[in-house]
Backbone of each chain as ProteinMPNN parsed JSONL, in Angstrom:
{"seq_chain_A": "XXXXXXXXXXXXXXXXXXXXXXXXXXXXXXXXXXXXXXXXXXXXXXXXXXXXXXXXXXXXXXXXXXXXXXXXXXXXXXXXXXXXXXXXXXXXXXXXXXXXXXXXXXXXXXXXXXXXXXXXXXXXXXXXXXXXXXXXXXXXXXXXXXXXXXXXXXXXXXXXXXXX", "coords_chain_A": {"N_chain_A": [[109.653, -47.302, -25.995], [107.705, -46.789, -28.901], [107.339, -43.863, -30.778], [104.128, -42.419, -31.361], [103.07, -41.156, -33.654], [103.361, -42.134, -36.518], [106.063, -42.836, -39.885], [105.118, -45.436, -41.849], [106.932, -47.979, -43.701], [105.281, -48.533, -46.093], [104.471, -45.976, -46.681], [102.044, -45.343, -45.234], [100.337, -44.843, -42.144], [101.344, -45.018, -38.882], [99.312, -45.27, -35.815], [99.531, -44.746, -33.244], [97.346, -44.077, -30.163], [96.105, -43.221, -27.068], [92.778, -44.796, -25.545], [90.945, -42.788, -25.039], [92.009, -40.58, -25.743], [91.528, -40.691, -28.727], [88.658, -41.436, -28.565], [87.903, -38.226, -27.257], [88.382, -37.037, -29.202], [86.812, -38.236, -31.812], [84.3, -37.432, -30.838], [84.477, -34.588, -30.402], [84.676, -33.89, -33.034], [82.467, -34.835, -34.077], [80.514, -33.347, -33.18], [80.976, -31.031, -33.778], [81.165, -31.062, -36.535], [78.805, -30.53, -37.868], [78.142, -28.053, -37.011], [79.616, -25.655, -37.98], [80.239, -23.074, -39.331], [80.924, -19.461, -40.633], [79.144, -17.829, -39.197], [78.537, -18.537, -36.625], [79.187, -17.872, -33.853], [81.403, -19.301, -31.908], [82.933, -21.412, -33.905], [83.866, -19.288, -35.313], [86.367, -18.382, -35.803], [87.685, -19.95, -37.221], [87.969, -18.472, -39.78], [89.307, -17.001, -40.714], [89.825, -13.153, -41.313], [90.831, -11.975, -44.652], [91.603, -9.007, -44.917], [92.69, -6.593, -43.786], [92.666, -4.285, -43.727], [90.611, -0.826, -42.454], [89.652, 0.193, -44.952], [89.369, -1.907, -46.613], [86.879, -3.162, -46.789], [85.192, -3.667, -49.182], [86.643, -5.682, -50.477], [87.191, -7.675, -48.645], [84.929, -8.609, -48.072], [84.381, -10.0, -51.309], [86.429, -11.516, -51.231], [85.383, -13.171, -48.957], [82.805, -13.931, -49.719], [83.685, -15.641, -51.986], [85.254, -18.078, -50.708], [84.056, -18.811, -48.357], [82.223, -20.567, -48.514], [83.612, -23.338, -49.501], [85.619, -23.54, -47.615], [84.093, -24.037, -44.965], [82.904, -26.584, -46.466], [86.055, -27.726, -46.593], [86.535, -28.016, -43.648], [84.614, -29.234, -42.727], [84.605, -31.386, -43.672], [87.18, -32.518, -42.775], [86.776, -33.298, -39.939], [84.812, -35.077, -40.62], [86.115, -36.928, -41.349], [88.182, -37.956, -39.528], [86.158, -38.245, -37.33], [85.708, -40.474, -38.591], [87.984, -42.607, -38.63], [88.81, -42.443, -35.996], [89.206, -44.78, -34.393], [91.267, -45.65, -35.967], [94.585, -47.793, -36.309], [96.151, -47.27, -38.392], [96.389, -45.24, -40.678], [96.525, -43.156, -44.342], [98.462, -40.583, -46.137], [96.617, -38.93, -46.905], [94.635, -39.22, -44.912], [95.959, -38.601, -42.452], [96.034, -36.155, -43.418], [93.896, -34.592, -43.338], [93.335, -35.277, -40.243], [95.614, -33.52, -39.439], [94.393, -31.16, -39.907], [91.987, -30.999, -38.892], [92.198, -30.9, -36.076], [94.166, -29.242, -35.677], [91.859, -27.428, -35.875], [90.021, -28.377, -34.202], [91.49, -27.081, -31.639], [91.837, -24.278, -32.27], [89.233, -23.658, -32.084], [88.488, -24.307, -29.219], [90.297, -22.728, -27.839], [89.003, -20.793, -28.866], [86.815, -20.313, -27.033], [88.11, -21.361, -24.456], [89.464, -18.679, -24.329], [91.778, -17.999, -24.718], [96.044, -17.246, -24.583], [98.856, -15.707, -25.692], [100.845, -16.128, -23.636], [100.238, -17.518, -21.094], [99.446, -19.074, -18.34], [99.551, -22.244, -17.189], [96.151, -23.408, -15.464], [95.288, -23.44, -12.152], [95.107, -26.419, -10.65], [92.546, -26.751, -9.413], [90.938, -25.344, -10.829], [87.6, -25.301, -12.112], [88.127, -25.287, -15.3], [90.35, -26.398, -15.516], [90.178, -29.241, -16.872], [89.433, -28.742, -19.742], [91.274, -27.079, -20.457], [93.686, -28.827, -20.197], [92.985, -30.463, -22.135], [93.245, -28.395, -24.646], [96.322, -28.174, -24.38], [96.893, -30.999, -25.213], [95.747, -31.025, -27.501], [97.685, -29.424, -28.767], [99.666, -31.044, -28.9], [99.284, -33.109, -30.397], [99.128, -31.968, -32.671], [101.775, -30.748, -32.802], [102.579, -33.236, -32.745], [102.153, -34.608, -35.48], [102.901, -32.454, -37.367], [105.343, -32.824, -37.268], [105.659, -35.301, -38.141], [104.812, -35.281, -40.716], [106.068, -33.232, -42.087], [108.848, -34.073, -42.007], [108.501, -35.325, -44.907], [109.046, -33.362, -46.547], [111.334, -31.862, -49.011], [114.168, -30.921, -47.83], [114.454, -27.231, -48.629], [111.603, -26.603, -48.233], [111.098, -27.081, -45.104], [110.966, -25.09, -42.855], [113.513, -22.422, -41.454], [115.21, -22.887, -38.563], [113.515, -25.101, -37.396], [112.309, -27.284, -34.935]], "CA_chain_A": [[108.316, -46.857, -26.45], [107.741, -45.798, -30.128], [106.446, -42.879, -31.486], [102.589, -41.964, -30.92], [102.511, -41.139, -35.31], [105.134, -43.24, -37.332], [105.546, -43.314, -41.048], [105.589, -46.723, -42.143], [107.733, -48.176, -45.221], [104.335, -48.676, -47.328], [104.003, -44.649, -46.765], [100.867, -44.74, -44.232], [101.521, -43.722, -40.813], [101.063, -46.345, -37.66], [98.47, -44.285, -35.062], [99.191, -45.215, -31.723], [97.026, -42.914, -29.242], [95.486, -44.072, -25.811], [91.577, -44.747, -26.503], [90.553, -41.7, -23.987], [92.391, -39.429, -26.606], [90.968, -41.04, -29.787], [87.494, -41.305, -27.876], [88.048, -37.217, -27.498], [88.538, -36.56, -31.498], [85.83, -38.595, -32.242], [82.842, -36.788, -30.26], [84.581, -33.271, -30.79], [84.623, -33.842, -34.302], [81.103, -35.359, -34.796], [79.898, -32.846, -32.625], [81.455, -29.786, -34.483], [81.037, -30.666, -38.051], [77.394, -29.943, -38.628], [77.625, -26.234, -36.833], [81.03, -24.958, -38.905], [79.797, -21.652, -39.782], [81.024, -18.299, -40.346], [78.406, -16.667, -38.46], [78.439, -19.44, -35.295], [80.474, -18.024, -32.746], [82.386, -20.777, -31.342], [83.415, -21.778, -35.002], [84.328, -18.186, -35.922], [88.033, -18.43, -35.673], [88.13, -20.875, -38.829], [87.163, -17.642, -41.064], [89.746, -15.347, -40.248], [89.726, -12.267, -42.185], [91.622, -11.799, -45.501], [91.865, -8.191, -45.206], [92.473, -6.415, -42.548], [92.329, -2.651, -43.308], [89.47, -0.829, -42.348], [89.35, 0.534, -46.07], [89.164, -3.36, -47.634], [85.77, -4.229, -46.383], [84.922, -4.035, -50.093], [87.753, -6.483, -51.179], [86.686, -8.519, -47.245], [83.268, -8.985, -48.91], [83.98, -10.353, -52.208], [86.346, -13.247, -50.509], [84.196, -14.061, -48.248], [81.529, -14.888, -50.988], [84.151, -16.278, -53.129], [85.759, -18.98, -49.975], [83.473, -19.133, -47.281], [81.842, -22.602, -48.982], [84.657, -23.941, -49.895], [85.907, -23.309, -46.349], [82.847, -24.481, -44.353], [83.634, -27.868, -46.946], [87.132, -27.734, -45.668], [86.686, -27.76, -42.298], [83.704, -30.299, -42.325], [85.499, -32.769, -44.47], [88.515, -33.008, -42.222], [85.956, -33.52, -38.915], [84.218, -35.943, -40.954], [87.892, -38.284, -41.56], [88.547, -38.071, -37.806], [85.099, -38.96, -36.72], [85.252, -42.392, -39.101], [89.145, -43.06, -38.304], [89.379, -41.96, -34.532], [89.866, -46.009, -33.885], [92.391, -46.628, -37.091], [95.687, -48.043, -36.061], [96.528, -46.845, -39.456], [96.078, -43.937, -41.811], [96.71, -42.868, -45.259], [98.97, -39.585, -45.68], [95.389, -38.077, -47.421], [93.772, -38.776, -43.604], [96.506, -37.798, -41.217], [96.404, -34.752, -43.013], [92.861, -34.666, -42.481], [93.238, -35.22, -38.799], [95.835, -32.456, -38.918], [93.628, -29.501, -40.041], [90.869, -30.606, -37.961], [93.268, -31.458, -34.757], [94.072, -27.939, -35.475], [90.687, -26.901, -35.657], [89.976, -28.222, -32.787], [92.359, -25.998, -30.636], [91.273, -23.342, -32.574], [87.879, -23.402, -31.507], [88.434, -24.566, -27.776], [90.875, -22.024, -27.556], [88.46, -19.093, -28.471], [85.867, -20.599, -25.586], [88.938, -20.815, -23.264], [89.799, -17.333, -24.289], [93.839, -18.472, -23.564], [96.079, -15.831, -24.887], [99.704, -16.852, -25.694], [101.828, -16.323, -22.614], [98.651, -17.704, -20.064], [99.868, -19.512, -17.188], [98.31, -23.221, -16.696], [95.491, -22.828, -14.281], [95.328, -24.328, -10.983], [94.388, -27.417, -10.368], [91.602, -26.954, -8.894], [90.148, -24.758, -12.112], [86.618, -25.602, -12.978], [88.241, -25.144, -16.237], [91.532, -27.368, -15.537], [90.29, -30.478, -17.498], [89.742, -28.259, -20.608], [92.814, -26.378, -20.485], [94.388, -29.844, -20.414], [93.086, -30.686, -23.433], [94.07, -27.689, -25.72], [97.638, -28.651, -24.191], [97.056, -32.225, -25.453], [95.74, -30.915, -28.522], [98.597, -28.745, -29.266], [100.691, -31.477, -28.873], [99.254, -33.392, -31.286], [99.411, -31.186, -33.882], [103.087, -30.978, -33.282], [103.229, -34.364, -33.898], [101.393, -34.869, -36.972], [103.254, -31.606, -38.522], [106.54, -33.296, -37.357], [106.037, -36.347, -39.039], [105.005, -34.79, -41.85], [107.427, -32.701, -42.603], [110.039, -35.067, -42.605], [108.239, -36.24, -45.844], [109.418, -32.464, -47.113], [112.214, -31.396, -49.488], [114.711, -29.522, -47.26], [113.896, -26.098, -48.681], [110.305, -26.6, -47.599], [111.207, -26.802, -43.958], [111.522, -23.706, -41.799], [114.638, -22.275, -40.82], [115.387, -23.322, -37.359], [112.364, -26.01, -36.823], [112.225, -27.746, -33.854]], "C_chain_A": [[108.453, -46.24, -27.839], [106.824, -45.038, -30.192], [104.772, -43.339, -31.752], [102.182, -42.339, -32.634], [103.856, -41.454, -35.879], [104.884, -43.21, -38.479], [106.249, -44.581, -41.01], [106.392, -46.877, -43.826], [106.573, -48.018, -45.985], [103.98, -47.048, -47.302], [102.738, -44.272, -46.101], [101.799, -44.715, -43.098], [100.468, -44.524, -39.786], [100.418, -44.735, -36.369], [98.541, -45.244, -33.669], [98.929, -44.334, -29.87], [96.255, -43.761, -27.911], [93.585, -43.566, -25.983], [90.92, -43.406, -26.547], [90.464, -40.54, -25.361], [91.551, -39.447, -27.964], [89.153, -40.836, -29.705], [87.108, -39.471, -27.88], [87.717, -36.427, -29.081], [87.221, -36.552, -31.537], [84.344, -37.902, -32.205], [83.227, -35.255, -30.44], [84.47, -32.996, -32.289], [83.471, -34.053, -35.117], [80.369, -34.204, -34.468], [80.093, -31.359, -33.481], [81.256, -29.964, -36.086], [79.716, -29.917, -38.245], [77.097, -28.697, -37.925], [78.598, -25.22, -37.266], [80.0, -24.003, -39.6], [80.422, -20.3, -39.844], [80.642, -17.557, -39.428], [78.252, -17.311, -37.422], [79.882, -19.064, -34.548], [81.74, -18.853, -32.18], [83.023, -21.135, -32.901], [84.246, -20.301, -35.861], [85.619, -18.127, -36.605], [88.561, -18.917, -37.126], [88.025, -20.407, -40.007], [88.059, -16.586, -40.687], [90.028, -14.697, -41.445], [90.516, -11.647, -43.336], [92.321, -10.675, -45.752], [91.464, -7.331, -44.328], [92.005, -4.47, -42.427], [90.97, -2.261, -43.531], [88.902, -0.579, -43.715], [89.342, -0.725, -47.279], [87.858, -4.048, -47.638], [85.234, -4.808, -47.458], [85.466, -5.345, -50.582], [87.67, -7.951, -50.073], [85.496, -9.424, -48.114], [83.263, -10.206, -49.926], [85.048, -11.47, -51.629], [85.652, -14.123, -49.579], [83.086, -15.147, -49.229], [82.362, -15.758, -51.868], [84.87, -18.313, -52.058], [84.897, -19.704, -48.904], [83.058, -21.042, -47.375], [82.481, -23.024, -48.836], [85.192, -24.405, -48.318], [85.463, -24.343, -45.321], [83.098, -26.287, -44.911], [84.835, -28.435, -46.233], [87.188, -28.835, -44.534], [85.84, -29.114, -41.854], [84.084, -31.985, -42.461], [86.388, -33.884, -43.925], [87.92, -33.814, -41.011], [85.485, -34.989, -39.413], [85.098, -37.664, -40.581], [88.09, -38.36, -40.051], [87.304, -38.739, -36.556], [85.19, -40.372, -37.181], [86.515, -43.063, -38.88], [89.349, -42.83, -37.385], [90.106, -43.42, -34.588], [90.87, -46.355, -34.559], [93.732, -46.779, -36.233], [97.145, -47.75, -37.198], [96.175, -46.38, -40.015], [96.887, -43.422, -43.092], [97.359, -41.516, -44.921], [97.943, -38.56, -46.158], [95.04, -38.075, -46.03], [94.247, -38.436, -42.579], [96.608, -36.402, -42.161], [94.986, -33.819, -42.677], [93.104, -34.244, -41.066], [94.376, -33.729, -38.522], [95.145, -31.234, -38.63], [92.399, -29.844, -39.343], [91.174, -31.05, -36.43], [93.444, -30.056, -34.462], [93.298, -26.843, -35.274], [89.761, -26.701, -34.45], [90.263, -27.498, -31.636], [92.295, -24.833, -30.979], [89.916, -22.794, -31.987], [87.385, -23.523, -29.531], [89.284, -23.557, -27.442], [90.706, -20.424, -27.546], [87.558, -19.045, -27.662], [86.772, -20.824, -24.564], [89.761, -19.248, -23.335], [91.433, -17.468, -24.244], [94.494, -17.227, -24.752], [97.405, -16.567, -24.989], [100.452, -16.707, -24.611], [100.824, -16.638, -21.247], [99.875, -18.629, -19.265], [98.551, -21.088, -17.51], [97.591, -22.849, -15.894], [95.944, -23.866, -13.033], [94.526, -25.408, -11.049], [92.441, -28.224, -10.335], [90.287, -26.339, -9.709], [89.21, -25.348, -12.139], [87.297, -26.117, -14.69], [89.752, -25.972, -16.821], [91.665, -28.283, -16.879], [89.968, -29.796, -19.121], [90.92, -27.932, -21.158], [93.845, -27.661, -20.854], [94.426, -29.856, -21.366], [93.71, -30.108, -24.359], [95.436, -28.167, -25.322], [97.349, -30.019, -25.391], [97.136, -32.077, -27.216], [97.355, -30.179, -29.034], [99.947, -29.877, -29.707], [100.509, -32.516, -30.185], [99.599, -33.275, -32.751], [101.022, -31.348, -34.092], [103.548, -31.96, -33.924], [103.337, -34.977, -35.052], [102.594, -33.709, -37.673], [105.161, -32.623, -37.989], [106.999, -34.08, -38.405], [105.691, -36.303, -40.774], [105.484, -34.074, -42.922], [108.307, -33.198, -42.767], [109.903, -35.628, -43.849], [109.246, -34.712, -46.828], [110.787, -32.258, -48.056], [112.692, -30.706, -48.049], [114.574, -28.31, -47.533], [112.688, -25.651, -48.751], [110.238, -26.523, -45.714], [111.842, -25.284, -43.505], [112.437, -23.594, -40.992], [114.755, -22.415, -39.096], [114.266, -24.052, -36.485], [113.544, -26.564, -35.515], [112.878, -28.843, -34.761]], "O_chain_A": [[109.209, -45.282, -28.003], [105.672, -45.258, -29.817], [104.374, -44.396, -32.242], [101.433, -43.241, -33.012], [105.011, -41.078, -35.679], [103.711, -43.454, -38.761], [107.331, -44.892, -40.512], [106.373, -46.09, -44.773], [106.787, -47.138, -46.819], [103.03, -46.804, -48.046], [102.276, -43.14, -46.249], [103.015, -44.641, -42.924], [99.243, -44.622, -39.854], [100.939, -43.632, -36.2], [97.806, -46.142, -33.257], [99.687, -44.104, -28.927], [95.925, -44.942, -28.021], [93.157, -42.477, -26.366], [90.449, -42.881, -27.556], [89.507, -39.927, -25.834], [90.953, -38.436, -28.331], [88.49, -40.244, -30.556], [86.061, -39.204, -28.469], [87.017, -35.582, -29.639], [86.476, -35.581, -31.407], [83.511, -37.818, -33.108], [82.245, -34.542, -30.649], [84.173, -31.868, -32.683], [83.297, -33.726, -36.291], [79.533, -33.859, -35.303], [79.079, -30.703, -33.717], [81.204, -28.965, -36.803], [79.653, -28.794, -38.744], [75.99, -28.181, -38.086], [78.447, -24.036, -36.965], [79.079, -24.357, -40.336], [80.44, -19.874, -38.689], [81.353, -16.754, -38.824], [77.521, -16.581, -36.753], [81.014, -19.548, -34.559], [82.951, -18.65, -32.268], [84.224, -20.966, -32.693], [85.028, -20.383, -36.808], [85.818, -17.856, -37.789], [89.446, -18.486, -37.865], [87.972, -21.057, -41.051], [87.686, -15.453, -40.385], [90.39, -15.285, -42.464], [90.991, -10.57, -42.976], [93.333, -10.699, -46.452], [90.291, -7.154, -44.0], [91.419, -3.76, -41.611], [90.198, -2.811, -44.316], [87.762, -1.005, -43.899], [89.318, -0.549, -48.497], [87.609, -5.112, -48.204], [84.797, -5.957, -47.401], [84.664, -6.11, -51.117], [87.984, -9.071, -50.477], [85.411, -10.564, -48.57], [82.547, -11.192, -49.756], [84.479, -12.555, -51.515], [85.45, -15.335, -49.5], [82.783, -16.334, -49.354], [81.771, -16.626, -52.511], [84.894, -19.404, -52.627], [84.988, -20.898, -48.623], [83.348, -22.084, -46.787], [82.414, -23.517, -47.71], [85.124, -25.581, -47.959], [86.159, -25.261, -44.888], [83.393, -27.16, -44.095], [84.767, -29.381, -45.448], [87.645, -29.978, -44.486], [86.177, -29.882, -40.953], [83.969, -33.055, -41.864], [86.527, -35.09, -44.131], [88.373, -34.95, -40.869], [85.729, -35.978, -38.722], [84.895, -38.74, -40.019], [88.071, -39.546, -39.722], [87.428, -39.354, -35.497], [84.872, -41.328, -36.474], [86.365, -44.285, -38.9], [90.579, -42.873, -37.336], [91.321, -43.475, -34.777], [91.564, -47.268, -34.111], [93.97, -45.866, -35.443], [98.363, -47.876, -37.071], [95.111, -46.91, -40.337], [98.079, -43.244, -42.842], [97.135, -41.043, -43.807], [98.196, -37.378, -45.93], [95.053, -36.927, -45.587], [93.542, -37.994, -41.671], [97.278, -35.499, -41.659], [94.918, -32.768, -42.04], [93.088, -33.063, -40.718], [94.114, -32.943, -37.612], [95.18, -30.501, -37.641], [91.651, -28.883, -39.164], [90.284, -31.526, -35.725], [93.08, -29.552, -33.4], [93.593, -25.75, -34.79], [89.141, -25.775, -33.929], [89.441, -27.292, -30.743], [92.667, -24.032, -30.121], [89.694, -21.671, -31.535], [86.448, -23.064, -28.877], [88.994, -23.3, -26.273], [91.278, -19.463, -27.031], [87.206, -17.919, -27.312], [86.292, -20.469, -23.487], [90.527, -18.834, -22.465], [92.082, -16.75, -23.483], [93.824, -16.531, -25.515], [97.475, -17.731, -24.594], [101.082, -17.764, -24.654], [100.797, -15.756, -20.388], [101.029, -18.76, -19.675], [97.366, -21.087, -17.846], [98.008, -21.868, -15.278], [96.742, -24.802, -13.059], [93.367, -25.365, -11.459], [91.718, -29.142, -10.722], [89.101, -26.592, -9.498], [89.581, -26.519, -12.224], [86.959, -27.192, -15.186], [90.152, -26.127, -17.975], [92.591, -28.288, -17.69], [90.406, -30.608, -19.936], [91.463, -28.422, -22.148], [94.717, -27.51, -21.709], [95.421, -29.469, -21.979], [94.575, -30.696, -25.009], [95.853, -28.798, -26.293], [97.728, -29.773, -26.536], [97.942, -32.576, -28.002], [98.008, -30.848, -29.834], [100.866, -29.678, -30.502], [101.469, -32.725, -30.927], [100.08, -34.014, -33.61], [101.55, -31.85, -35.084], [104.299, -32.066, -34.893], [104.242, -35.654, -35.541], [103.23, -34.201, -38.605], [105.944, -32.865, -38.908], [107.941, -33.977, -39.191], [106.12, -36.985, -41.705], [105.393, -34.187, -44.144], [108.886, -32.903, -43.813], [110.806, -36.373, -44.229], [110.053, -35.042, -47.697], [111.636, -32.821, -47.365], [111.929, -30.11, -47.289], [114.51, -27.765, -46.432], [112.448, -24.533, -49.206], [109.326, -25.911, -45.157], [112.868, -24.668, -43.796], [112.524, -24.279, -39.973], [113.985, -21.631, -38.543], [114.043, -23.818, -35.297], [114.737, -26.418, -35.251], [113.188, -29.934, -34.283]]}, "seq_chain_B": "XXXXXXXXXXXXXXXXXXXXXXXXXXXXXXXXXXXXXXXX", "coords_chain_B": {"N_chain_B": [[111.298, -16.776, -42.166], [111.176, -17.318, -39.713], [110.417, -14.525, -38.561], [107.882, -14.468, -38.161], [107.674, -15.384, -35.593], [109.149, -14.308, -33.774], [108.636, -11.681, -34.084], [105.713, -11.383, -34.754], [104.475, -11.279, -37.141], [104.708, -12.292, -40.592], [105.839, -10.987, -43.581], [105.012, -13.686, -45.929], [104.411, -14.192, -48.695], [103.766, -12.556, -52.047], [102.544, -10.579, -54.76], [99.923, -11.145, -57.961], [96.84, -9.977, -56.978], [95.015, -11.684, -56.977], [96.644, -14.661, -56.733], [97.93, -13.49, -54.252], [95.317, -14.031, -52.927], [94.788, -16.896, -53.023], [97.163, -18.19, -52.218], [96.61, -16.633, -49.52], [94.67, -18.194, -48.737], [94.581, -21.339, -48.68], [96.516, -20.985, -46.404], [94.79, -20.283, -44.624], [92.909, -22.378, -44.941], [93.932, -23.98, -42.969], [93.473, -22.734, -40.515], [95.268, -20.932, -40.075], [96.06, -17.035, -39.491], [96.015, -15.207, -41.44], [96.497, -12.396, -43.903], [95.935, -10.228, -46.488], [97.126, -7.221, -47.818], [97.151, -4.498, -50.393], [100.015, -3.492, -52.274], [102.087, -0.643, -51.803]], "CA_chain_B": [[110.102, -16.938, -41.809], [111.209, -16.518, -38.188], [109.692, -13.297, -38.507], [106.192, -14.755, -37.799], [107.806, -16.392, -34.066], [110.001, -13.335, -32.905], [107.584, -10.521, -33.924], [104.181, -11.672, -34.628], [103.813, -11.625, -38.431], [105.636, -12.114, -41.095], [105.257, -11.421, -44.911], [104.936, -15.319, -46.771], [103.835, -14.147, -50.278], [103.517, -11.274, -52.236], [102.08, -11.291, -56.125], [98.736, -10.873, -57.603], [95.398, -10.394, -55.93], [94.559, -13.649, -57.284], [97.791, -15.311, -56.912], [97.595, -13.625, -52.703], [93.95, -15.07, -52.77], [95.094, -18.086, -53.627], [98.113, -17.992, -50.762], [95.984, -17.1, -48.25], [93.045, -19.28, -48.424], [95.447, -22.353, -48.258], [96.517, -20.557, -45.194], [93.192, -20.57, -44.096], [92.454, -24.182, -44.662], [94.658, -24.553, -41.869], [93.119, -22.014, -39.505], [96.427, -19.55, -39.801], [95.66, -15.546, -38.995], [96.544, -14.615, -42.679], [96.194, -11.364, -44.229], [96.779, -9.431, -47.374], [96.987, -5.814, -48.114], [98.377, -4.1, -51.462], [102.092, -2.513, -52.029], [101.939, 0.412, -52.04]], "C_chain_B": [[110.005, -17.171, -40.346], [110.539, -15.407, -37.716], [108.523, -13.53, -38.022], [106.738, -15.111, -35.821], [108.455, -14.949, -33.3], [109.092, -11.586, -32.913], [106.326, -10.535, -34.806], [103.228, -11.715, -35.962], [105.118, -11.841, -39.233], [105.582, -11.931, -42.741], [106.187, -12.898, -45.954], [105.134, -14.848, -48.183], [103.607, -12.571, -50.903], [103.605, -11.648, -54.015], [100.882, -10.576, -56.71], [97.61, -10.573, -56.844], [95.192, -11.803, -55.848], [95.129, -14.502, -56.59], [97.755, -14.978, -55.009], [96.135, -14.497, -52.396], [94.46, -16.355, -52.055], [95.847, -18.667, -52.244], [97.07, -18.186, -49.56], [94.986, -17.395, -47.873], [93.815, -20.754, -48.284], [96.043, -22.341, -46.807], [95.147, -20.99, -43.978], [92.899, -21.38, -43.737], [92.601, -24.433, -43.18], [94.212, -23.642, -40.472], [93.934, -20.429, -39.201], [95.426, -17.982, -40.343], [96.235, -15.294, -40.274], [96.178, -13.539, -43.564], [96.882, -10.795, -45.4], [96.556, -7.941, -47.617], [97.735, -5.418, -49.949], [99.257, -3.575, -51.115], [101.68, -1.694, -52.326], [103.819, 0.564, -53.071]], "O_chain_B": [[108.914, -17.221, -39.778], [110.118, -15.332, -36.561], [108.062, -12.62, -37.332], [105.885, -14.978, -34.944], [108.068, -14.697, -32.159], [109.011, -10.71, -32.052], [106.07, -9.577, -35.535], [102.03, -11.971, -36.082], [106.261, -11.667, -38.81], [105.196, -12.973, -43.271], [107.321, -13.033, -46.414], [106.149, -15.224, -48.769], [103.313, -11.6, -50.206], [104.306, -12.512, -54.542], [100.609, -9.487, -56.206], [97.602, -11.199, -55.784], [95.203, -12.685, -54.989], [94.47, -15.192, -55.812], [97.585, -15.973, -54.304], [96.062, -15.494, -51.678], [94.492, -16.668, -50.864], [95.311, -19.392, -51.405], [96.748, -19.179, -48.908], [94.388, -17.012, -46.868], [93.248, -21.349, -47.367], [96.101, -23.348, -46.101], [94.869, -21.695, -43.007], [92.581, -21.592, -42.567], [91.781, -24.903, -42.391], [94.705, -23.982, -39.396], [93.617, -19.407, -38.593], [94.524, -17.865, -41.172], [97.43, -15.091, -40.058], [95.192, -13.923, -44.193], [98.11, -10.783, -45.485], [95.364, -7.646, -47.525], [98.646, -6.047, -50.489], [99.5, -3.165, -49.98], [100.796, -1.714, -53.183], [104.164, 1.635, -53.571]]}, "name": "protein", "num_of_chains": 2, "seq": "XXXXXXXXXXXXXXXXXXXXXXXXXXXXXXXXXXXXXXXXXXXXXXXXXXXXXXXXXXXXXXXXXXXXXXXXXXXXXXXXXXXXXXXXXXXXXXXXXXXXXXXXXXXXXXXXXXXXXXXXXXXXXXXXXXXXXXXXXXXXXXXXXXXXXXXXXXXXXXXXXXXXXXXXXXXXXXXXXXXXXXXXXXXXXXXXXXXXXXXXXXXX"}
């Protein structure tokens, strides 16, 4: 069996996901671009705070106004590439990195409506909340793979001391 | 940069305002918990 995300010799990268998964992206991604907001709960997460002491709110403030757009762009951009390439069998290293930051976005945002925490226990089976929980797994795994194969494109003193 | 996996942050960058800006809004992009403070 080969690899799920492959770079190829011409420098794109061979996408081979089962449809279910691709099918997944697609509707989380269409569905989430047009409510990416700061102030939309569920999207919150994707705005975390530049400055954390309570005495920065001033210095909080003026990035906010200076990124938030930009951000909100970001975030929508990447959703956008993943909604019109879920089906590709092939991708440019501009749209898997796309699909990374909104792969990641994804599990970001399902992960502050499953509340999960990092040492959580799978649930049981029988969870209402099982077939979610799956997913962020699935997602997570994705991500790994995308940052795997993209890092291998890296200089060695760009990789992190004792990667996987 | 282990430091971020074994105890829960780690300092990346350190520089300007600007120049941290800059840092951790690239951070950002990506969703990472990134934060700057000044040196004291």
């Amino acid at each position: 069996v080969s690899a799920p995300i492959r770079r190829r010799r011409d420098g794109r990268y061979a996408i081979k996901l089962d449809p279910s998964v691709r099918a997944v992206l697609a509707t989380m991604s269409e569905q989430l671009a047009p409510t990416i907001s700061p102030g939309e709960p569920m999207t919150r997460r994707l705005f975390p705070p530049a400055y954390a002491g309570d005495d920065m709110q001033g210095a909080e403030a003026e990035y906010r106004n200076l990124v938030d757009n930009a951000l909100v762009s970001h975030h929508r951009q990447a959703f956008n590439v993943v909604a019109d390439t879920a089906q590709a069998d092939i991708l440019t290293e501009s749209e898997l990195n796309a699909w990374m930051s909104a792969v990641g976005s994804l599990r970001l945002v399902l992960g502050t409506r499953l509340d999960v925490s990092e040492d959580m226990a799978a649930p049981d089976p029988e969870d209402p909340m099982a077939p979610e929980h799956a997913l962020y797994e699935l997602l997570g795994q994705l991500q790994y793979l995308m940052i795997e194969v993209l890092a291998s494109q890296l200089p060695d003193e760009g990789r992190p001391e004792g990667a996987l | 940069m282990l430091d971020v996996h074994h105890k829960g942050r780690a300092v990346v960058s350190s520089g300007t305002r600007e120049r941290a800006e800059l840092d951790v809004y690239r951070l950002h992009e990506h969703g990472l918990w990134a934060t700057m403070e000044p040196s004291t």
